[in-house]
C-alpha positions as CSV (number, residue, x, y, z in Angstrom):
1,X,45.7,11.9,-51.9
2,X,44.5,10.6,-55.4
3,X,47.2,11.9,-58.2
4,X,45.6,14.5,-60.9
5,X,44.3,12.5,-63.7
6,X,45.8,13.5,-67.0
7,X,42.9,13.8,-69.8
8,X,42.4,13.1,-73.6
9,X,40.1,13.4,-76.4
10,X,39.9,11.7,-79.3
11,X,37.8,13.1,-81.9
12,X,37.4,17.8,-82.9
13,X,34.2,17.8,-84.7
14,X,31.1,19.8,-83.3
15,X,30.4,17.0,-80.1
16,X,33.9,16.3,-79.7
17,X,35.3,19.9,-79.3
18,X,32.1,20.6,-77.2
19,X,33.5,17.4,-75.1
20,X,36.5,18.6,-74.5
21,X,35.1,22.3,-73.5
22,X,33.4,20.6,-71.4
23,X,35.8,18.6,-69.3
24,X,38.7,21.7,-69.7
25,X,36.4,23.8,-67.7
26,X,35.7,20.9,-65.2
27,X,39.3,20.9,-65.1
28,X,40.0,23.4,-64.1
29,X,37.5,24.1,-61.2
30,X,38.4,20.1,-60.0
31,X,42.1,20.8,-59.7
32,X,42.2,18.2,-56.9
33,X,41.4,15.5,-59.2
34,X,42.0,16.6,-62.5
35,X,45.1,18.2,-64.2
36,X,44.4,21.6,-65.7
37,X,47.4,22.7,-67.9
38,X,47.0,21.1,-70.8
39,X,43.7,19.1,-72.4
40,X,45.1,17.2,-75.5
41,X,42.7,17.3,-78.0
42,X,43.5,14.9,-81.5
43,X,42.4,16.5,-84.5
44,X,42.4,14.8,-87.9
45,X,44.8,17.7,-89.7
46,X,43.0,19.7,-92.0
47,X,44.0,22.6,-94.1
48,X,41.1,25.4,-93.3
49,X,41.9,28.9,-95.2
50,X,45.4,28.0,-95.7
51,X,46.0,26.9,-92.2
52,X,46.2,23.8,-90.7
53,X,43.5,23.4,-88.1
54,X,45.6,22.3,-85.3
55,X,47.7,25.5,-85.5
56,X,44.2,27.9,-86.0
57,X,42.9,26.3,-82.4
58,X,46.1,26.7,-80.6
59,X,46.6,30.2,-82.2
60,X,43.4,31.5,-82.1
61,X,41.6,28.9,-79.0
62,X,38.8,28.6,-81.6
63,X,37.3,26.0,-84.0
64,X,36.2,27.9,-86.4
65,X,35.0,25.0,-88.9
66,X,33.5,22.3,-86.2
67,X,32.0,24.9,-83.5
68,X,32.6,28.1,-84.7
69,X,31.9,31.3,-82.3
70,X,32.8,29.5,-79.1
71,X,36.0,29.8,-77.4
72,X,38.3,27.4,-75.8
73,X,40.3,27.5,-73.0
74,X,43.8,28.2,-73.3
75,X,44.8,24.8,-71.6
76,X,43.3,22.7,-75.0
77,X,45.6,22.0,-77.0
78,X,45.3,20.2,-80.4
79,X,47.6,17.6,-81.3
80,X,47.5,15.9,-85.2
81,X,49.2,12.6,-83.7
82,X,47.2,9.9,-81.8
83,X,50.7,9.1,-79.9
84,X,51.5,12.3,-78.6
85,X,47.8,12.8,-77.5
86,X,47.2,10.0,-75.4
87,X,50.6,9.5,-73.9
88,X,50.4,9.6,-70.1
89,X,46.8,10.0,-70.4
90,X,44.7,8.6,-67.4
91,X,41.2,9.3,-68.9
92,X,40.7,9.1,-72.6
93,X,37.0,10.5,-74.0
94,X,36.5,9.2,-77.3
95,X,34.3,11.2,-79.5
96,X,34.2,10.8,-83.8
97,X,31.9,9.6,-86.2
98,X,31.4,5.7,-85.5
99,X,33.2,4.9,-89.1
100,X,36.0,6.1,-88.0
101,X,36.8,3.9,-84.9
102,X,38.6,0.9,-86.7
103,X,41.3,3.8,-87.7
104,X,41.4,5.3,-84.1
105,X,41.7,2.1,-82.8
106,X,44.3,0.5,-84.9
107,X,46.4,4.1,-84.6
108,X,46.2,3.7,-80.6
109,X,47.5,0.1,-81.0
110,X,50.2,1.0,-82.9
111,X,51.5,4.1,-82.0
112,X,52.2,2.1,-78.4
113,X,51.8,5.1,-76.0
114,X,48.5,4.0,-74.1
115,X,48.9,4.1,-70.5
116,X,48.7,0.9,-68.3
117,X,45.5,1.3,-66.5
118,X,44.1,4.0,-68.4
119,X,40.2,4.1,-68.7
120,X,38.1,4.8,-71.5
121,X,34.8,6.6,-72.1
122,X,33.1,6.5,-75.4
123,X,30.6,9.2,-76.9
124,X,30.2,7.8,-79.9
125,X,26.4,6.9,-80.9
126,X,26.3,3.9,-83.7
127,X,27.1,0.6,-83.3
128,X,29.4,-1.7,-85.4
129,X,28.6,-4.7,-87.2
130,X,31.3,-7.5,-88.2
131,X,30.6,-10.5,-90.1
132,X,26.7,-9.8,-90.0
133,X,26.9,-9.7,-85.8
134,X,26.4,-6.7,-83.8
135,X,29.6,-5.4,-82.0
136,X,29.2,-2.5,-79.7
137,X,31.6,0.3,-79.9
138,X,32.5,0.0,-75.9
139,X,33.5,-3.6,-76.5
140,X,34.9,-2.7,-79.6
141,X,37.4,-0.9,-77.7
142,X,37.7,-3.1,-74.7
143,X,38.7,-6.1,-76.9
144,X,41.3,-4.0,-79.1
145,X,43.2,-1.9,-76.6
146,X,42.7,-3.9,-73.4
147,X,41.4,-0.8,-71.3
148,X,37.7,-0.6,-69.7
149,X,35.5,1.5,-71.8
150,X,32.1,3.3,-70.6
151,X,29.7,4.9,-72.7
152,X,28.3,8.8,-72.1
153,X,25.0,8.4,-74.3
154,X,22.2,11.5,-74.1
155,X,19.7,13.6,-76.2
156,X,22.6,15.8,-76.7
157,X,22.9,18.9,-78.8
158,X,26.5,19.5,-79.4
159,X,26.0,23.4,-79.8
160,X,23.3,24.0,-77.0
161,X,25.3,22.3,-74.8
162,X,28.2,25.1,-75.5
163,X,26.0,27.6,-75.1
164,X,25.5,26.1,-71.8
165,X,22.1,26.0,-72.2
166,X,20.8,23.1,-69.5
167,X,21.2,19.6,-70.7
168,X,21.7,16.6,-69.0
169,X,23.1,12.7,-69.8
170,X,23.9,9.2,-68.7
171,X,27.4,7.9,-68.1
172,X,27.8,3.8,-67.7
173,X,30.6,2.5,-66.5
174,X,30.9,-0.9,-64.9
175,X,33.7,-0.3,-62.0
176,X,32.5,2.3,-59.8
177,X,35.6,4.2,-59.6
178,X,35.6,4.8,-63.4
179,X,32.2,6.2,-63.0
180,X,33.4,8.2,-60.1
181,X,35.8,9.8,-62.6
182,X,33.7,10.4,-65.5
183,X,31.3,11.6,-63.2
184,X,33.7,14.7,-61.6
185,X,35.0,15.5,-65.6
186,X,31.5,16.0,-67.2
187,X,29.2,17.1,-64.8
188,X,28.3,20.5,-64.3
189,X,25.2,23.2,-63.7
190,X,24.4,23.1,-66.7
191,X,24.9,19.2,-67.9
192,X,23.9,17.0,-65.6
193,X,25.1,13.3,-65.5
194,X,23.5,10.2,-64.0
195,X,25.8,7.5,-63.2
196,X,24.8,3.1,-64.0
197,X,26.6,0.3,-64.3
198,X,24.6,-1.0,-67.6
199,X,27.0,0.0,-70.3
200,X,25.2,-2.4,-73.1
201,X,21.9,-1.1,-72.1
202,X,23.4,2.6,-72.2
203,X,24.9,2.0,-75.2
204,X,22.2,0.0,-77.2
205,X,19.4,3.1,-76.3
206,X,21.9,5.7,-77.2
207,X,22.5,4.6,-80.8
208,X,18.3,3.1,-81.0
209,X,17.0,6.4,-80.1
210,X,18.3,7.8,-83.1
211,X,16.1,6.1,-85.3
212,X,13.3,6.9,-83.3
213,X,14.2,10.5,-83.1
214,X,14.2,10.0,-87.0
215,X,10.6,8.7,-86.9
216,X,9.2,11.5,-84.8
217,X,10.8,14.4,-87.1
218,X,9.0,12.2,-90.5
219,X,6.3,12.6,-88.7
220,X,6.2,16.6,-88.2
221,X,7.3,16.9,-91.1
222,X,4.6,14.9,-93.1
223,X,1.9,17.4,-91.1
224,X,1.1,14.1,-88.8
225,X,-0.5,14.5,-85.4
226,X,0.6,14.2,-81.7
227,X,-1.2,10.2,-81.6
228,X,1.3,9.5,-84.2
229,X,4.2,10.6,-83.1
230,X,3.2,9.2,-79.6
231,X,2.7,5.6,-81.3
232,X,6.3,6.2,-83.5
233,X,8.0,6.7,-79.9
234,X,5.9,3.8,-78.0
235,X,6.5,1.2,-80.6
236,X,10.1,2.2,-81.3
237,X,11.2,2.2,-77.5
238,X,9.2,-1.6,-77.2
């Protein structure tokens, strides 16, 4: 019998505190596979009406400034230091602003606590650029910390997807297993995962789209019609 997978998440804003309701209430139904006690969730500290933000979301199983009105299971718990949060983590979902990856990265290197054989998924939308090349986040990580990294990449509200209100994604991970994993932690009724092997091609989309998304709002917002927008989303996905 496969041992329960200890989980992580790196990164409490609005998608990564949505993440990790996410995978807590997977959790806890997946008990054969996953362990349920405690989520670690790291969160940047922050002093929010006095308090420290770690203590309001273990106190009060809310986050009131990054997803407000939505409550969290008991078994998340927010930690304020990368070392205590990964360590003895199996599965590690990584999920903050892309500009703040260098940071994470060099924090998880130091702080020397990363389990051997631990696996990575990264929800992170961006891509990094060093020396005028394109890096991708996913290899970012691979290359840094020595541990494989997928990508979940989607046309993902962080909010609706609290609400529970039906969503659904793409998870690339190139061993199967890992996929397997990521698979059982994120999928549920209401957000649905399809699994590939193609992280780069997951991973390239996920940040492109963006831009293209970007387009298509321009043009409702300049009064444009449905031809243009369909040409904006055409040429941008060519």
């Amino acid at each position: 019998m496969m041992s329960q997978k200890k989980i992580a998440i790196i990164g409490s804003g609005n998608w990564g505190t949505t993440a990790c309701l996410l995978c807590a209430e997977n959790a806890k139904i997946k008990m054969q596979t996953f362990y349920h006690k405690e989520i670690r969730m790291y969160v940047y500290q922050e002093i929010v009406n006095g308090e420290k933000l770690t203590d309001i979301i273990n106190n009060t199983h809310e986050n009131i400034k990054y997803l407000p009105g939505f409550k969290l299971p008991k078994e998340i718990v927010a930690y304020d230091n990368l070392g205590d949060t990964v360590e003895d983590a199996d599965l590690i979902v990584i999920c903050l602003p892309h500009q703040f990856i260098k940071n994470i990265i060099q924090g998880l290197k130091d702080c020397g606590k990363l389990k051997p054989g631990a696996r990575a998924i990264s929800l992170i939308k961006g891509i990094s650029v060093e020396n005028g090349e394109v890096v991708l986040i996913s290899k970012l990580i691979e290359a840094e910390l020595g541990i494989e990294c997928g990508v979940l990449m989607g046309a993902n509200v962080a909010t609706d997807v609290a609400k529970k209100e039906f969503a659904e994604t793409t998870i690339a991970c190139r061993s199967p297993m890992s996929g397997q994993l990521f698979n059982e932690l994120f999928d549920s009724p209401t957000f649905s995962v399809r699994v590939i092997h193609d992280v780069e091609g997951a991973e390239v989309i996920g940040a492109v789209k963006n831009i293209v998304a970007l387009g298509a709002g321009f043009c409702d917002g300049l009064g444009l019609g449905s031809n243009t927008k369909s040409a904006i989303i055409r040429i941008g996905f060519f």
